[in-house]
N, C-alpha and C positions, 0 to 999 in steps of 0.2 A: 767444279768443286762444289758438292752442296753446301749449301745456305745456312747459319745456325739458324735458331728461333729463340727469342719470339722475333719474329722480321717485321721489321719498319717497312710499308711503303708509298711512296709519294707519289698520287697520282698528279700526271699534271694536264690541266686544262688549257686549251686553248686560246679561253678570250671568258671570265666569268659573267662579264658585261652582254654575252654575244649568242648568238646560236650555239646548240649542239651539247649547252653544260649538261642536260637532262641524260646522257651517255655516261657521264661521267659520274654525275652523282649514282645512277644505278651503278657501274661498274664499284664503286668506291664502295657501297652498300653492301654488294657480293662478298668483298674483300674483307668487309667487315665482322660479316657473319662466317668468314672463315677463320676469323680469331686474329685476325693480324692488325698490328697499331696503325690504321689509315691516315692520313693526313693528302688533302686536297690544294695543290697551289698552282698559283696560274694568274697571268697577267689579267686589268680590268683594265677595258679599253672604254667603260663609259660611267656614267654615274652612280647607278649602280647595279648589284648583284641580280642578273636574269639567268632563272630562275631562281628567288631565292633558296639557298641550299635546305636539305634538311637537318633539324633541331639536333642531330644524330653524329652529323659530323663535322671535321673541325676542317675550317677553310680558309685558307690564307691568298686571300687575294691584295697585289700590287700593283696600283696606277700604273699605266702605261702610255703611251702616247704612240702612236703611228708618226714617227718621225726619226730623225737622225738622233734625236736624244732615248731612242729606245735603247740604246745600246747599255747607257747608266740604269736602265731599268729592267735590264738583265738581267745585269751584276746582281741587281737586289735580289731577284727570284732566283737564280741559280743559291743564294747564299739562305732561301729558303727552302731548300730539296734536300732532306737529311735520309731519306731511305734506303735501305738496302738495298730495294729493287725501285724504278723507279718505272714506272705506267703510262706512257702520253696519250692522251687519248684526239686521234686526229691526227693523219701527217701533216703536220705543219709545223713553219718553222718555230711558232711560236709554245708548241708543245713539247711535238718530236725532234727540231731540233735543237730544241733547250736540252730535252734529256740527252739527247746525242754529245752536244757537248758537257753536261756535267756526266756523262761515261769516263770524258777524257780523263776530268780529273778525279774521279771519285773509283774508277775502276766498276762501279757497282751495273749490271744489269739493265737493259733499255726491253721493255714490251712494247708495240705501238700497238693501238687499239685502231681498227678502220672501219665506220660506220656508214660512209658517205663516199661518191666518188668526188673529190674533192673540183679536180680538175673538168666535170662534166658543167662544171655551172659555168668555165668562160674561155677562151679563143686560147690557144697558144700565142707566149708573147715572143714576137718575133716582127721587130723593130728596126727601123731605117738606122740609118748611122745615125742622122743629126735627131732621130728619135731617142734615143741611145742616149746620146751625150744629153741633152736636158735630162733625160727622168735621172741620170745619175748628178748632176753637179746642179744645175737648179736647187735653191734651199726648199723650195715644195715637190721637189723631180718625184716620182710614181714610186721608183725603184728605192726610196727611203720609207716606204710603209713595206714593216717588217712580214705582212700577209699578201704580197703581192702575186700574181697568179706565176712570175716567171719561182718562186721561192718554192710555191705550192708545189710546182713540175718537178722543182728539185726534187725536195721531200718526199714522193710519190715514186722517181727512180731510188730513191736509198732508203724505202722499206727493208730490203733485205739485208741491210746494215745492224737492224735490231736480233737480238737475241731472239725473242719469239715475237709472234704477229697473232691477234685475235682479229676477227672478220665478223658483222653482224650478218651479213648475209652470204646467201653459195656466188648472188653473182660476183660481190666482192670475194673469194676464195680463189676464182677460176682465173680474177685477175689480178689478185696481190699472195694466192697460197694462207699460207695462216691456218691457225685453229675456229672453228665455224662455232662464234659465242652470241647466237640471236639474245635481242635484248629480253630482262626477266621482269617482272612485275613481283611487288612485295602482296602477294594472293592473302595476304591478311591483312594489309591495310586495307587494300581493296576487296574486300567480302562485301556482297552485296546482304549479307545477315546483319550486317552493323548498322544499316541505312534504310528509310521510308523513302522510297520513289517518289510518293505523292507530300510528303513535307521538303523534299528537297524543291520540289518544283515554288512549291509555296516559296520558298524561302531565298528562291532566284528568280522571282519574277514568273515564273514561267506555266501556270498553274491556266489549264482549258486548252492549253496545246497540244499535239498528237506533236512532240519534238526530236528531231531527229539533231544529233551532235556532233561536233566536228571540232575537237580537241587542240588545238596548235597555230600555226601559222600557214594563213592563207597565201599559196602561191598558185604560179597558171599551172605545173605538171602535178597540183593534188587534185585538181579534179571538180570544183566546187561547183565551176558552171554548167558541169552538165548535171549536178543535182537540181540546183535553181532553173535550169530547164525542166528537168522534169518535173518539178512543183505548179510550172508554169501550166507544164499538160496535164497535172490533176487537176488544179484549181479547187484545192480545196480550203477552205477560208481559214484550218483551225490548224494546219502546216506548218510548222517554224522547224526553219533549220538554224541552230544555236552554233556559232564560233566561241570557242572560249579561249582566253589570253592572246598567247601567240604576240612574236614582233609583228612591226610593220618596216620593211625592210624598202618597200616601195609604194606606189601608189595602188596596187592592185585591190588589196581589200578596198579601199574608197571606189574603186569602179565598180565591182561587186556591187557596194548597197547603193551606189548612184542609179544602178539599173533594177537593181533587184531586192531594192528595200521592203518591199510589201512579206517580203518572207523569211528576212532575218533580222534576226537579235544578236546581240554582239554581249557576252560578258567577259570581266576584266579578267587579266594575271590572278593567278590565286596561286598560294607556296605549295608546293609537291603534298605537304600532309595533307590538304584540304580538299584535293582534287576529286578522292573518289567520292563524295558527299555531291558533288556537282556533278560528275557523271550519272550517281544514282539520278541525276533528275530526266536522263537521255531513256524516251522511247528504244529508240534505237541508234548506233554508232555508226557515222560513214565512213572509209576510206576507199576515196575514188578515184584512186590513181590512175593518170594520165602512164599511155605505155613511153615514157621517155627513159634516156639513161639512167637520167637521175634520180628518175621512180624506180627504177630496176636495182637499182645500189643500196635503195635504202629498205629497211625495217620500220615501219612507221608503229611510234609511240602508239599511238591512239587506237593501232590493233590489241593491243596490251591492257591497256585501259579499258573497252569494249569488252574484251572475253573474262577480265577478272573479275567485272561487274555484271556478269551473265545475262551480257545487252545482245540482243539481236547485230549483226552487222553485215552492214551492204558494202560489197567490196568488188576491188576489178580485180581483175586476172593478170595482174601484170606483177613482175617478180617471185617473190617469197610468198608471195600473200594464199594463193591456193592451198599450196604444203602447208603454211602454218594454218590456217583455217582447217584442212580438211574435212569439209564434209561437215563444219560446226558453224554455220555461217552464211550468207546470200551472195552467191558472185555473179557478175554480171560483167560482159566486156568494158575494155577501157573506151570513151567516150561516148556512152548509148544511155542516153537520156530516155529513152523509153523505156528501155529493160531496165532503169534503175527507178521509172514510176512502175512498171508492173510491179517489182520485188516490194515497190512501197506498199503498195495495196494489199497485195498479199499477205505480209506480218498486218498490215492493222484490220484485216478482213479475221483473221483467228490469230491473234497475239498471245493469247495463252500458251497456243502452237509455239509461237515464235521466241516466246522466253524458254521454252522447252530445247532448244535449239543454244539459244542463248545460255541457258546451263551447261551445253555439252562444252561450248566453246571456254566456260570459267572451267570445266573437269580436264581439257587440253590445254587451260594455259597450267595450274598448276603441276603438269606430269611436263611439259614442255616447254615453256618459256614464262618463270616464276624465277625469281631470286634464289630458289634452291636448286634448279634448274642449270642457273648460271652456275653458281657454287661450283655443284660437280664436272661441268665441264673447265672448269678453272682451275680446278685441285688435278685432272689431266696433265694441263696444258705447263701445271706447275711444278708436275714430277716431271717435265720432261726437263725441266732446268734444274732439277737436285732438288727443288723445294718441296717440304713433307709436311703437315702440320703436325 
């Protein structure tokens, strides 16, 4: 039965305290430049709001706790879900099956959004008996945190429970189906016409660098150490490779600069408006995906960020990243610290060259993965549910 309009819709987030809001807020963006009243809610599992949202949209986030008393903390969020349609972004149960259950009672529509393979980062849980009995009746048992890996497994078999499915990437398509929605870049916030390269570096520290960037959170399957190897085999003194924000979810980044401090800078969290101003300060963009599952699932932000600031970027060959680069970009296999110092040399032997290049990749994210981008493939996905703007 189509939809009237104007339609209400509530997207809802995961954890706004946690990884992955940066999906959300782009998806919410899209939805908003298609004229429809967006509202963002979603359980906060810590202090506060990571990343914070954008000025742009309205966010209704509710303390949460990973405990038995999540349950009271539901209630609150289901009684903040008033949309028509409602959008999880992330099978989990603290999204998709929030929305699953306010279907029940609201009748209204479930999308689930799949960015990630959720389940690629831990073990199937499958537990002794007396394993069993503690994680459930224990007051700290495992199985009372409402994201626990056996919940995720759920959530992952009852995708097909949702009305429709959007996928960031093909490899996520081939194995959850859905509509194939790579992430968009807002290609006018991010114009590199807005910004000085050489005053953003001033104004980050970063000014006599030759600085290569690396947007996000450092984990072992993105790849970092085979960049800082290859730095190691240029040895060039005036080299920084830049981390910007990003959790620390473990101790990983701290072994990074415990070994490899001579060639990185670290700057902090900055809110989504600010970010291309910092990028403008990036020589060049890496994503050096490691060929793991989990690199293969994902769509990494900072390819987005790189081509809408028509940054040069060095990338591996592993997933999505070929197709969406095409031929706008430096690929290099996944773990080959030498081909990833050749390709260095090469952009700063004829850079001119290399932002030439880096242009093509800002002229492909606009035609191909830009928030108008997304738009149209969501105005698709959303006649096939009756919805028309």
């Amino acid at each position: 039965m189509p939809i009237p309009l104007p339609l209400k819709v509530s997207v809802i987030a995961p954890d706004l305290a946690g990884g992955g809001t940066m999906r959300v807020y782009l998806v919410a963006n899209a939805l908003q430049q298609m004229g429809y009243e967006v509202t963002v809610v979603g359980p906060q599992f810590g202090e506060q709001l990571y990343p914070p949202p954008p000025q742009n949209l309205n966010v209704l986030a509710v303390p949460a706790r990973r405990s038995l008393q999540y349950g009271a903390d539901l209630g609150k969020l289901l009684s903040q879900i008033n949309g028509d349609l409602i959008y999880a972004i992330k099978p989990r149960p603290t999204s998709f099956g929030t929305a699953l259950l306010k279907r029940t009672l609201s009748k209204h529509p479930v999308i689930v959004d799949i960015d990630d393979w959720e389940m690629s980062w831990f073990e199937p849980y499958r537990p002794k008996y007396k394993q069993l009995v503690r994680d459930i009746f224990k007051p700290t048992g495992a199985l009372h945190n409402p994201e626990h890996p056996l919940y995720l497994e759920w959530m992952e078999n009852w995708v097909s429970k949702a009305n429709s499915v959007s996928v960031a990437t093909h490899f996520l398509q081939k194995r959850f189906g859905g509509h194939y929605l790579p992430n968009g870049k807002d290609t006018q916030i991010f114009d590199p016409a807005h910004y000085s390269p050489a005053l953003s570096r001033q104004k980050y520290g970063l000014e006599g660098y030759k600085v290569l960037m690396f947007p996000g959170t450092a984990r072992p399957h993105k790849g970092l150490e085979d960049v800082l190897t290859a730095l190691d085999q240029l040895d060039w003194p005036d080299l920084r490779l830049v981390i910007v924000g990003g959790r620390k979810p473990d101790g990983y980044e701290d072994e990074l600069f415990r070994q490899w401090s001579r060639w990185l800078i670290k700057l902090p969290r900055f809110p989504i408006d600010e970010m291309a101003e910092v990028v403008a300060a990036a020589h060049v963009v890496v994503v050096p995906q490691r060929d793991r599952a989990t690199a293969q699932a994902q769509f990494p932000l900072k390819l987005t960020d790189g081509m809408a600031m028509a940054k040069p970027i060095i990338a591996t060959r592993v997933g999505d990243i070929p197709e969406v680069l095409s031929g706008a970009g430096y690929l290099v296999e996944p773990e080959s610290p030498m081909q990833i110092a050749e390709q260095i040399a090469l952009i700063f032997k004829d850079l001119e060259a290399a932002n030439r290049v880096g242009q093509r990749a800002r002229d492909r994210c606009i035609e191909h993965y830009s928030t108008q981008a997304m738009v149209k493939r969501l105005a698709v996905m959303f006649g096939e549910l009756g919805i028309h703007p």
